[in-house]
C-alpha positions in Angstrom: 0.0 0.0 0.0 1.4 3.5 -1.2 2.1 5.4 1.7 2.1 8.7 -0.4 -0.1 12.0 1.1 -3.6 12.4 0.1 -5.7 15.5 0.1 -9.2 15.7 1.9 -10.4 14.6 -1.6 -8.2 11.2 -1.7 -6.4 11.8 -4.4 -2.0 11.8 -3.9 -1.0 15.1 -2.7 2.5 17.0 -4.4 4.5 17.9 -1.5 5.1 22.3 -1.8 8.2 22.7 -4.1 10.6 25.5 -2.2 11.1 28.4 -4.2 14.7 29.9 -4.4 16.4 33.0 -6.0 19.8 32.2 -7.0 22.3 35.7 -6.5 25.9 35.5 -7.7 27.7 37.5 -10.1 28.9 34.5 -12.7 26.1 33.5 -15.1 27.6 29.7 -15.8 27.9 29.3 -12.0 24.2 30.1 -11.4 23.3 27.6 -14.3 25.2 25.1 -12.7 24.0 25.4 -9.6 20.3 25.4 -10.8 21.1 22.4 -12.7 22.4 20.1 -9.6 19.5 21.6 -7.5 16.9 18.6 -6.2 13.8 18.7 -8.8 11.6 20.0 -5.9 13.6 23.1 -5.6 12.2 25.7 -8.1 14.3 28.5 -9.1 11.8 31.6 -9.5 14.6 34.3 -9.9 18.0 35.5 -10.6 20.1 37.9 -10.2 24.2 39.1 -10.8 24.4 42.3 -8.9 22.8 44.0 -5.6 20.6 45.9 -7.5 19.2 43.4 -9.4 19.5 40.9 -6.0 17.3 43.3 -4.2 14.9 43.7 -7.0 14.6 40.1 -7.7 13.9 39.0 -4.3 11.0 41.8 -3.3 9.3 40.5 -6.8 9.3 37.0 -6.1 9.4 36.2 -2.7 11.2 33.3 -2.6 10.8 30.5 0.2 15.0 30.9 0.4 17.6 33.1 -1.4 20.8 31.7 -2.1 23.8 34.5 -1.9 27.0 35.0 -2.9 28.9 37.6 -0.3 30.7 39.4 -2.9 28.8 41.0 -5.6 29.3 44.0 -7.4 27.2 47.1 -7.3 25.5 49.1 -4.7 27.7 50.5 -2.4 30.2 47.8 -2.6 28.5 45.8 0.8 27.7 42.9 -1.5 25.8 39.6 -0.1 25.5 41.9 3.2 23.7 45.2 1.3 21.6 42.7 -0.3 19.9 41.4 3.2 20.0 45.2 4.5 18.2 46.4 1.6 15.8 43.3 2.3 15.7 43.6 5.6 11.7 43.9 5.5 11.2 40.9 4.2 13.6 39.1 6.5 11.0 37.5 8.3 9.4 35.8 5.7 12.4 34.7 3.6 15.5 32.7 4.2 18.9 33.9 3.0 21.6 30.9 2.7 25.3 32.6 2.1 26.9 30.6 -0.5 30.3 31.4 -1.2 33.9 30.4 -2.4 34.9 32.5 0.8 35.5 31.0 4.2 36.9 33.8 5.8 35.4 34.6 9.5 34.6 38.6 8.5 32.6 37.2 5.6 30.9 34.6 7.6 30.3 36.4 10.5 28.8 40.1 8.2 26.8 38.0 7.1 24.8 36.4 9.7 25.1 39.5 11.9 23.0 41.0 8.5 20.4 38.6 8.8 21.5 35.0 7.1 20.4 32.1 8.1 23.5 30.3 7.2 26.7 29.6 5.1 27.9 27.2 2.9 31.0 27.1 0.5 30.8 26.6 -3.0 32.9 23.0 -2.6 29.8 21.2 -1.1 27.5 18.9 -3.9 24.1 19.6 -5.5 22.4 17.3 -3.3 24.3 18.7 0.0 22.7 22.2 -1.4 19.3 21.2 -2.2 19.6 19.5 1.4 21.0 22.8 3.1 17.6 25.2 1.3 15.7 22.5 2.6 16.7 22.8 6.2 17.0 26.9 6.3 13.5 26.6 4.6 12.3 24.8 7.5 14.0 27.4 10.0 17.3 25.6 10.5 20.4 27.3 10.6 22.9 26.0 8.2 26.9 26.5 8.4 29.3 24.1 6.5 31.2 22.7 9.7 34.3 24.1 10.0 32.6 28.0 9.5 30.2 27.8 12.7 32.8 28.2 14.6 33.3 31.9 13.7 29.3 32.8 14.3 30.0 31.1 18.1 33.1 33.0 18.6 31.1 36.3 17.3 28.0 36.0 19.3 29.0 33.9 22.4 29.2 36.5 25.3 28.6 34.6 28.1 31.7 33.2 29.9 32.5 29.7 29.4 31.8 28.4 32.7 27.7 27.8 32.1 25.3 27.1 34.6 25.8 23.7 36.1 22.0 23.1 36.3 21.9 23.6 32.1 24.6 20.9 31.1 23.4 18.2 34.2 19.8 18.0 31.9 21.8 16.4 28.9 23.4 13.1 29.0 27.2 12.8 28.0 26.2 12.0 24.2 23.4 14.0 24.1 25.9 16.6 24.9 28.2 15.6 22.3 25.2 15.7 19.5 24.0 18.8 20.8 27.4 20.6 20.3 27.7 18.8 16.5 24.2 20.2 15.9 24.9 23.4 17.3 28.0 23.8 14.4 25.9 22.6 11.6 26.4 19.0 11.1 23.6 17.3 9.4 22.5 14.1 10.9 23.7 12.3 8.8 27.3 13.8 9.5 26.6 13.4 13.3 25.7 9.8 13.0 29.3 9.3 11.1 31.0 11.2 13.7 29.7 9.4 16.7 29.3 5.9 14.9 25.6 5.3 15.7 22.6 5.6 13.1 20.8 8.6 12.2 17.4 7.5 13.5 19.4 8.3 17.0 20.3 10.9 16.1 17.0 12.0 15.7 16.3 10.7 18.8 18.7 12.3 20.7 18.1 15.9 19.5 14.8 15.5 20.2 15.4 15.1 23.8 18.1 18.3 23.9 15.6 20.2 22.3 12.5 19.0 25.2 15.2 19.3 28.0 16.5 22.9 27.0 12.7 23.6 26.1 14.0 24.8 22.5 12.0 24.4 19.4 14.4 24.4 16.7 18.3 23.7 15.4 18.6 27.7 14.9 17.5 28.4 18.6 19.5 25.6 19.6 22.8 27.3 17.8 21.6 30.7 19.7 22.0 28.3 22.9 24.9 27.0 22.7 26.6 30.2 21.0 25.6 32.1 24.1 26.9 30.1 26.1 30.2 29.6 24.4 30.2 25.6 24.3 32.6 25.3 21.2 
């Protein structure tokens, strides 16, 4: 027996495609990328400079907006002008950095601006199409080795946290909440600690009802403020 959605009318229901704007200055790039993108990621706009960027996104509305952090025009703020000069749609749409840049001034202007996450340019189609996925849902996203810059740049609490906090978790809850908390997928985590992804699942879900969180992204917040990495 199919296990596939119905609607109230019983017929199979087409699960919402998420709609992206793709913003980078090289026009083969932006083919490419829209190319490897999973089927049920629709690209409804494009764009090569921040004028075009801004444009573009207050047109469409995209579910997610996939940006580069150096562009040219504007004022020369690139990726960063782009979210300012969005900034009142921020609410409603995603922005995913995507870039060949993993510097921590790049990564960190960017979030500060309003990004959900970051990504560099090395990672595959299907890790993309994954990442929009996530951030679409309200994840933050950071390729791992970058999320230690946006814990550095936001944690201001000293490292010594509240005893009461840490005693809720377990010792491997502990260590998945911390992999979570840089941007790890599960899948990645389940790698890492040699167990399977279902727990995974498992465990996060009990960090999350412990630390009475609601998402990955409030879960980053957590441990950024508390300067756990």
């Amino acid at each position: 027996m199919s296990s596939q959605p119905v609607d109230s009318g019983g017929a199979p229901s087409i699960p919402a495609a998420t709609r992206v704007v793709i913003v980078d200055d090289h026009a083969i790039f932006r083919s490419g990328l829209k190319a490897d993108l999973d089927p049920a990621i629709v690209v409804v706009g494009e764009a090569g400079t921040v004028e075009e960027a801004v444009a573009v996104i207050a047109q469409t509305r995209p579910d997610v907006v996939l940006l580069d952090v150096h562009l040219p025009g504007g004022l020369g703020g690139g990726g960063r002008e782009v979210l300012a000069g969005s900034a009142p749609l921020l609410g409603s749409i995603r922005f995913l950095a995507l870039s060949v840049s993993d510097a921590a001034e790049d990564v960190v202007a960017v979030i500060r601006a309003g990004a959900r996450g970051y990504v560099t340019k090395t990672i595959s189609g299907a890790q993309i199409s994954d990442a929009v996925r996530r951030v679409a849902g309200g994840d933050a996203v950071f390729s791992p080795r970058l999320a230690g810059f946006v814990l550095d740049a936001f944690g201001t609490a000293p490292a010594d946290i509240a005893d009461d906090e840490l005693d809720r978790l377990s010792a491997r809850e502990l260590e998945v909440m911390r992999l979570i908390a840089r941007g790890y997928s599960y899948k990645e985590v389940a790698k890492e600690l040699f167990i399977s992804i279902k727990t995974v699942e498992t465990h996060v879900s009990a960090v999350l009802r412990k630390l009475q969180l609601s998402s990955r992204h409030e879960l980053t917040r957590w441990a950024a403020e508390r300067r756990l990495l």
